[in-house]
C-alpha positions as CSV (number, residue, x, y, z in Angstrom):
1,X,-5.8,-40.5,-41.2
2,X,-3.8,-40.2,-38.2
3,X,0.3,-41.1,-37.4
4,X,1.1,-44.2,-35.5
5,X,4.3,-43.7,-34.8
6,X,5.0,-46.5,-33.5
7,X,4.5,-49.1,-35.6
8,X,4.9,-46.5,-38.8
9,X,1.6,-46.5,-40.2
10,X,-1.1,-44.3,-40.6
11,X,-4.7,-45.7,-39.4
12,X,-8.0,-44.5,-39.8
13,X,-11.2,-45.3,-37.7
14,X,-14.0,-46.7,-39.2
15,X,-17.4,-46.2,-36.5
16,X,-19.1,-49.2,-38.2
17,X,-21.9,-50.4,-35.4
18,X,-21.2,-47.2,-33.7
19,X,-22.7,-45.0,-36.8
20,X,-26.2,-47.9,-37.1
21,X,-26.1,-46.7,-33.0
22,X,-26.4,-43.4,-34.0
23,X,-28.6,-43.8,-36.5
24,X,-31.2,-45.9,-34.3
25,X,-31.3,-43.3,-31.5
26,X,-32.3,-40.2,-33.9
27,X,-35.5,-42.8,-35.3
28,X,-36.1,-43.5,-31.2
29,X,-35.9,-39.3,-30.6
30,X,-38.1,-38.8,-33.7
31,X,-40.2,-41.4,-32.2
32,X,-40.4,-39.8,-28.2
33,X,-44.3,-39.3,-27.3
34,X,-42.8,-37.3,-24.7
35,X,-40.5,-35.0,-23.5
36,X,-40.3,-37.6,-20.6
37,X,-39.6,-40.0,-23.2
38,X,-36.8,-37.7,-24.9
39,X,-35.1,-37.0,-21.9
40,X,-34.9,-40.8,-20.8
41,X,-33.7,-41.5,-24.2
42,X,-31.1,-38.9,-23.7
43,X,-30.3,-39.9,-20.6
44,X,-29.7,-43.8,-21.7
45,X,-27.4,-42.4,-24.5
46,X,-25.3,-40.3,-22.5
47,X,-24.4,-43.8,-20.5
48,X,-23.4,-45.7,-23.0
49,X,-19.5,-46.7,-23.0
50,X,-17.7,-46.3,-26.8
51,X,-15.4,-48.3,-27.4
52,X,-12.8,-48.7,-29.8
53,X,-12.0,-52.1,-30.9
54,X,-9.2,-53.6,-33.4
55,X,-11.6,-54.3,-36.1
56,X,-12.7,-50.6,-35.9
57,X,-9.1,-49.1,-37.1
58,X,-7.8,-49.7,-40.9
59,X,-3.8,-49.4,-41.2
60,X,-1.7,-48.4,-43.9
61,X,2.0,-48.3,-44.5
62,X,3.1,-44.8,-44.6
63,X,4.7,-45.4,-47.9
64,X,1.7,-45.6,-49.7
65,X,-0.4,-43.0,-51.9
66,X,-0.8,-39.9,-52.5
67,X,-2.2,-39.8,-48.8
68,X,2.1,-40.7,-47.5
69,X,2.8,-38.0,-49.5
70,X,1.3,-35.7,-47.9
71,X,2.2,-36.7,-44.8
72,X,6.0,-37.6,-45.2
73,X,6.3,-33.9,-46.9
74,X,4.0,-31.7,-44.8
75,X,2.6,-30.3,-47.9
76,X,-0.8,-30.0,-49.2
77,X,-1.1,-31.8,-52.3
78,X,-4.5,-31.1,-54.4
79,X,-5.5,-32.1,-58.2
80,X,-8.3,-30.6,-60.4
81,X,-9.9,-32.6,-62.7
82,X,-8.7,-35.6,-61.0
83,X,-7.9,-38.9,-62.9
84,X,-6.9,-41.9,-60.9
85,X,-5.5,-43.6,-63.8
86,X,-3.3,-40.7,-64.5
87,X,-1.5,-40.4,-61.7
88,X,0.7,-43.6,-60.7
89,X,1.1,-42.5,-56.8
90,X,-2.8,-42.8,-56.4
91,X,-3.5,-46.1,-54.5
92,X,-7.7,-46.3,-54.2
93,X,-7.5,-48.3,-50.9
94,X,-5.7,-45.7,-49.6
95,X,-6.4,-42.6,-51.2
96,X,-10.2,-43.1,-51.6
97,X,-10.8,-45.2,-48.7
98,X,-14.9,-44.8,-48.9
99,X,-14.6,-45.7,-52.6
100,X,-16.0,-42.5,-54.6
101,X,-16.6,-43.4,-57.7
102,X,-16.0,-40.0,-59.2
103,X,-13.5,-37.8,-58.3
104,X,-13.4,-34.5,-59.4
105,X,-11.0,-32.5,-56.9
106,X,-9.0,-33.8,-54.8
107,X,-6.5,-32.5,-51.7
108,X,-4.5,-34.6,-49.0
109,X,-4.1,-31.6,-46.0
110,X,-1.2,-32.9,-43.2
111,X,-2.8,-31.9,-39.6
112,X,0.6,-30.4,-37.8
113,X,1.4,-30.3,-34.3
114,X,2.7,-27.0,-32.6
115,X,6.0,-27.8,-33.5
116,X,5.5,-28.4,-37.1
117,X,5.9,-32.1,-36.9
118,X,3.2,-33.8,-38.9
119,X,0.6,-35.9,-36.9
120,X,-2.2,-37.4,-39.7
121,X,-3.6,-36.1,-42.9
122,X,-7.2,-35.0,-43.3
């Protein structure tokens, strides 16, 4: 997750068509009779524009999870033998965001700028 600072949240980006996109043009490689046929498929790809829209970035207050945490302290936090119910700061939108069902281990890692200030947390 990455630090808006200004509005005060942290957002993440979810790819959503972007990743079917991706997905579509490794079956159309696969597929290539040719390497005339690859390197016009390549070629197509490489002028395709990606854009980011609104609907493509989830926000969260930064006062929320284990995930705020981490970022508000600049601290790695980490948990073996993670229980979600156990731990009252754990918020599953937030902390989970692609919905594992089984968590085993767990660590929130704050991405720092050269000067120390904290920037998003992996």
């Amino acid at each position: 997750m990455f630090h808006d600072n200004e509005n005060k949240n942290l957002y993440t980006i979810t790819l959503g068509d972007l990743e079917e996109a991706e997905f579509k043009l490794e079956l159309k490689r696969k597929a290539a009779k040719s390497e005339k046929e690859l390197e016009y498929i390549d070629a197509t790809e490489k002028m395709r524009d990606v854009q980011l829209s609104a609907s493509q970035m989830i926000t969260f207050p930064i006062t929320t999870g284990i995930t705020s945490q981490a970022f508000k302290s600049q601290k790695v936090k980490y948990f073996n033998d993670f229980l979600p119910h156990t731990n009252m700061a754990f918020v599953s939108d937030v902390d989970n965001i692609k919905s594992v069902s089984k968590i085993n281990n767990l660590m929130f890692v704050p991405m720092t700028r050269e000067d120390g200030t904290s920037n998003g947390v992996i």
